[in-house]
ROGUSE-120598 format. One record per residue (C-alpha): x, y, z. Coordinates in nm, 4 decimals. Layout:
<sites>
+----------+----------+----------+
!       px !       py !       pz !
+----------+----------+----------+
!        X !        Y !        Z !
...
+----------+----------+----------+
</sites>
This chain:
<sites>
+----------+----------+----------+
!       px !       py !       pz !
+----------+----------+----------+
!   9.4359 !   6.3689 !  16.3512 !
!   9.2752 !   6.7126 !  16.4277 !
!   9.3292 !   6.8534 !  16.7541 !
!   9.0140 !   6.9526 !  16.8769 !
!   8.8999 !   7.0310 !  17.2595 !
!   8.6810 !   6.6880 !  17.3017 !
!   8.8479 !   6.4240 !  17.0464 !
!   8.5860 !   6.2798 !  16.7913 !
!   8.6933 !   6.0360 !  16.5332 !
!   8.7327 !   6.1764 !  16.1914 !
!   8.3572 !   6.1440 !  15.9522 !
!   8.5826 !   5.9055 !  15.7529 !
!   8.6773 !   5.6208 !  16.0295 !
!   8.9882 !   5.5297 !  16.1732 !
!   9.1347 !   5.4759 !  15.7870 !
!   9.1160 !   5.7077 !  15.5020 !
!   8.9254 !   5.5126 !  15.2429 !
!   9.1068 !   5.4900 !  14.9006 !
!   8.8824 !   5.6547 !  14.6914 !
!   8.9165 !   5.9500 !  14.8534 !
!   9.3323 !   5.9076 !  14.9128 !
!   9.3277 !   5.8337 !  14.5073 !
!   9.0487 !   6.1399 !  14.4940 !
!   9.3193 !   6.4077 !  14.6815 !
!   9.6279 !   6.2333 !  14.4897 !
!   9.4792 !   6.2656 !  14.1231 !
!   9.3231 !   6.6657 !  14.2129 !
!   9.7466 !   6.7575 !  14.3188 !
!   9.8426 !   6.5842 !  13.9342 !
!   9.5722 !   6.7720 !  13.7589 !
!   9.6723 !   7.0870 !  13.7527 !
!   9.4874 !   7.1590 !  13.4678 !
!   9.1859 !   7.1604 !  13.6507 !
!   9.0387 !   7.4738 !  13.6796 !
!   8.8561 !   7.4901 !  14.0676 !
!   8.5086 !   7.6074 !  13.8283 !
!   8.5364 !   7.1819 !  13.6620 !
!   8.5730 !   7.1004 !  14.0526 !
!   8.2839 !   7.2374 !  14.2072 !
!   8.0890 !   7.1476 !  13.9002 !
!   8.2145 !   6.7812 !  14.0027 !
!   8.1014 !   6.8286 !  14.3468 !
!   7.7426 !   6.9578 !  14.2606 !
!   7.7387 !   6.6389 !  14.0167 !
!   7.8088 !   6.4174 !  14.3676 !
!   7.5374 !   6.5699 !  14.5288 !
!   7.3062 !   6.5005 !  14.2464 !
!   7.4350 !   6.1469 !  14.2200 !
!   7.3498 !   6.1029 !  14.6012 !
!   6.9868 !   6.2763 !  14.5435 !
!   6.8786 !   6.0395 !  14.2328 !
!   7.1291 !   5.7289 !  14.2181 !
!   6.9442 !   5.6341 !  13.8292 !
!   7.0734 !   5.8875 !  13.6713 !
!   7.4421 !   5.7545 !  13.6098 !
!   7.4473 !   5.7570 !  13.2392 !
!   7.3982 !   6.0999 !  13.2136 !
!   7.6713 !   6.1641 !  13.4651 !
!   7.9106 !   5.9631 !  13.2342 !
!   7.8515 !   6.1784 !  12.9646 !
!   7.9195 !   6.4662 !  13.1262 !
!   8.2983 !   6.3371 !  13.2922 !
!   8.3319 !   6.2371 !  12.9350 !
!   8.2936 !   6.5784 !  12.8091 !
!   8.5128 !   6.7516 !  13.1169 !
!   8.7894 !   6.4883 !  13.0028 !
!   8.7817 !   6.6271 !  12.6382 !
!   8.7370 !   6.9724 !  12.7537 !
!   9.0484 !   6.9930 !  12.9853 !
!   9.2478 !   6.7226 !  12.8173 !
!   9.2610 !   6.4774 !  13.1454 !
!   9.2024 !   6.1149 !  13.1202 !
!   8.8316 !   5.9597 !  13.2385 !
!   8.9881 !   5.7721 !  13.4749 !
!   9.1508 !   6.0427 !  13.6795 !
!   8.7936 !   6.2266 !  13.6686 !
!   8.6076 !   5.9230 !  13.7399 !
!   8.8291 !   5.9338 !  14.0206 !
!   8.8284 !   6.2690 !  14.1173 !
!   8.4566 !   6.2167 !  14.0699 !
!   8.4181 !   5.8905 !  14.2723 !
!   8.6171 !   6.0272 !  14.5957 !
!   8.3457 !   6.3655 !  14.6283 !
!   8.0825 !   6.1235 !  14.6248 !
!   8.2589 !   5.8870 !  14.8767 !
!   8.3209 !   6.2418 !  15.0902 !
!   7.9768 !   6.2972 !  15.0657 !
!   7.8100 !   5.9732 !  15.1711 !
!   8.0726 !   5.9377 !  15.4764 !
!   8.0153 !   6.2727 !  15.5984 !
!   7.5969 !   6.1615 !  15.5708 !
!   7.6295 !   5.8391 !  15.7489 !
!   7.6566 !   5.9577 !  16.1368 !
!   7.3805 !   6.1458 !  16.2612 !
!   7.3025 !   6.5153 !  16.1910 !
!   7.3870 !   6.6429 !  16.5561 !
!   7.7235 !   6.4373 !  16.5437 !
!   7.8795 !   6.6345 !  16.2447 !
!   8.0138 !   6.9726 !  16.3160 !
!   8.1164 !   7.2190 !  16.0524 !
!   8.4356 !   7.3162 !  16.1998 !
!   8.5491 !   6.9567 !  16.3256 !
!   8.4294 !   6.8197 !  15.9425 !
!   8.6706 !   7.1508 !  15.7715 !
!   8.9541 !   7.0064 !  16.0087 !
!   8.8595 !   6.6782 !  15.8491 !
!   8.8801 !   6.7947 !  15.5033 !
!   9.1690 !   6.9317 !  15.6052 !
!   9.3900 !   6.6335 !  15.7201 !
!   9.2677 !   6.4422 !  15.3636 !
!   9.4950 !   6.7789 !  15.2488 !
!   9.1834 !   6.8507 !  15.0154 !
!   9.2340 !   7.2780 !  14.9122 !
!   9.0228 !   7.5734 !  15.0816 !
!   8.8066 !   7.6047 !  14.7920 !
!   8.7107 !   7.2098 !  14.7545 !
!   8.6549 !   7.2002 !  15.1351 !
!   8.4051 !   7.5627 !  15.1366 !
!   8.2083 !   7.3847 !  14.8441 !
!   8.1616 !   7.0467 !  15.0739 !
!   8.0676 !   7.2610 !  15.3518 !
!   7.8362 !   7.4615 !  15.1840 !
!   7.6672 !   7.1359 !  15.0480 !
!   7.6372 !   6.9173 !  15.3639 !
!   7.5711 !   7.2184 !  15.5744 !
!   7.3703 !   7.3926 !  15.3632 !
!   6.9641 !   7.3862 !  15.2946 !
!   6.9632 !   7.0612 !  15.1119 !
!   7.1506 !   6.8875 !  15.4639 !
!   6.8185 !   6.7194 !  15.5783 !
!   6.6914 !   6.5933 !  15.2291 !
!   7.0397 !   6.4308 !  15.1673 !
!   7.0820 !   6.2608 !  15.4752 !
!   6.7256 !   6.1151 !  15.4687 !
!   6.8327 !   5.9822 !  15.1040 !
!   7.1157 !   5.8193 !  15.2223 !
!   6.9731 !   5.7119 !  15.5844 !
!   6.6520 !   5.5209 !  15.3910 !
!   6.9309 !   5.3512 !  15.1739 !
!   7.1962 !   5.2202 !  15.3414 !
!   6.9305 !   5.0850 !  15.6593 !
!   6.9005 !   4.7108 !  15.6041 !
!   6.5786 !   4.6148 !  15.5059 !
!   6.3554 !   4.2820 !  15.5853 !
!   6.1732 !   4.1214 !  15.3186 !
!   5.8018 !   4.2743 !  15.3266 !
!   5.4675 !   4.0523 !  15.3024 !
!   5.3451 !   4.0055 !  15.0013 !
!   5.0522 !   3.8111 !  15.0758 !
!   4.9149 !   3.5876 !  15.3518 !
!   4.7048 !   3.3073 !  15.2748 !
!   4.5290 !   3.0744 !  15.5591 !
!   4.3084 !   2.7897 !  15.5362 !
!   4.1946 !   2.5576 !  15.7900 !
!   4.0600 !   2.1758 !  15.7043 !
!   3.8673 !   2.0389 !  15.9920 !
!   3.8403 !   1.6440 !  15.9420 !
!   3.5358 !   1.4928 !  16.1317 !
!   3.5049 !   1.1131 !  16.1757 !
!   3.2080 !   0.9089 !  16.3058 !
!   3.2411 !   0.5597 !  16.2600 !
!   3.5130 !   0.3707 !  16.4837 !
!   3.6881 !   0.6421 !  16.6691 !
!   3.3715 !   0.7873 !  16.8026 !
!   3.3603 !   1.1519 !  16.6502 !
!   3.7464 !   1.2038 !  16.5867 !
!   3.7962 !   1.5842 !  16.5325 !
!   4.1217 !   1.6658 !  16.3190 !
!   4.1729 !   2.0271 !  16.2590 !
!   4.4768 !   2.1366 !  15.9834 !
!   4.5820 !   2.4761 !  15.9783 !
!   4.7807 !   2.5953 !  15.6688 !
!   4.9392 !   2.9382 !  15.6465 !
!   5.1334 !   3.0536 !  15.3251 !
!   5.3208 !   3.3723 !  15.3204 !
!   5.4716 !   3.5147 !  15.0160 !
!   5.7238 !   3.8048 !  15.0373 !
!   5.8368 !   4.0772 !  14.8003 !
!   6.1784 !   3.8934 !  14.7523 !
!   5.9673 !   3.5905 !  14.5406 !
!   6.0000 !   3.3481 !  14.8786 !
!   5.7001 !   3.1590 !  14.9347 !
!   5.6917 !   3.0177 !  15.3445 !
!   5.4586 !   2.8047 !  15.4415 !
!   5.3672 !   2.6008 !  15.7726 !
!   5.1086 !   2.3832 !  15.8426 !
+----------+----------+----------+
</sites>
């Protein structure tokens, strides 16, 4: 745990998640991995967190760094996987609650080099700080179904003849919401 002045839980939580243990494990194995692959790695987690469709494309291109430094997908899928998982953590608390130096320390403790931890810094801190952690705020909040459409009708039921003007409203309400649920109440 870092030893700072007032103690603040790591961005991570009390446990280190295990894509980013398996994330700092396979980057000390791959040696062969020159620190230009890894910050094109990290840029490709921020894009990845800025437009979530685009995953195919991303594929391709930890395809071609496999072939071009001769390391397996999977290690770069999960070199790959733990920058994005460092990325979204360090998003979820709110912007005041994040501090550069007590995030570095962070970084740090994971054992994660210099280099990897000046590129996350320059990402999360940098000008694109507020449009990623809008992205990530709007997506991970839970979400209630919306209204579709609201459909009323009322039936009023008049009666003369025995019961002496009998009066027998029926109100019907139908709501349909954007998850295909159709509510109604009478």
């Amino acid at each position: 745990m870092p030893d700072h002045r007032s103690y603040q839980d790591p961005f991570y939580g009390w446990t280190v998640p295990k894509a980013i243990l398996l994330c700092v494990q396979t980057l000390k194995g791959c040696s062969s991995l020159p620190f230009k692959a890894i910050q094109e790695l990290i840029s490709m987690s921020e894009m990845q967190i800025l437009n979530e469709k685009s995953s195919s494309s991303s594929l391709e291109v930890l395809m071609k760094f496999s072939k071009d430094y001769s390391i397996s997908i999977e290690q770069i899928i999960i070199i790959f996987n733990g920058f994005v998982q460092v990325i979204r953590l360090a998003l979820k608390p709110p912007g005041a609650f994040l501090k550069p130096d007590i995030f570095k320390d962070d970084l740090r403790d994971l054992k994660f080099s210099e280099q990897i931890i000046e590129a996350f810094h320059n990402i999360l801190f940098g000008t694109k700080r507020d449009q990623l952690y809008h992205i990530v705020q709007d997506r991970d909040r839970p979400r209630l179904p919306l209204l579709k459409s609201f459909d009323w009708n009322l039936d009023v039921t008049l009666t003369t003849a025995s019961l002496s003007r009998c009066i027998e409203p029926l109100l019907f309400f139908q709501f349909r919401t954007n998850d295909n649920r159709v509510l109604t109440f009478e």
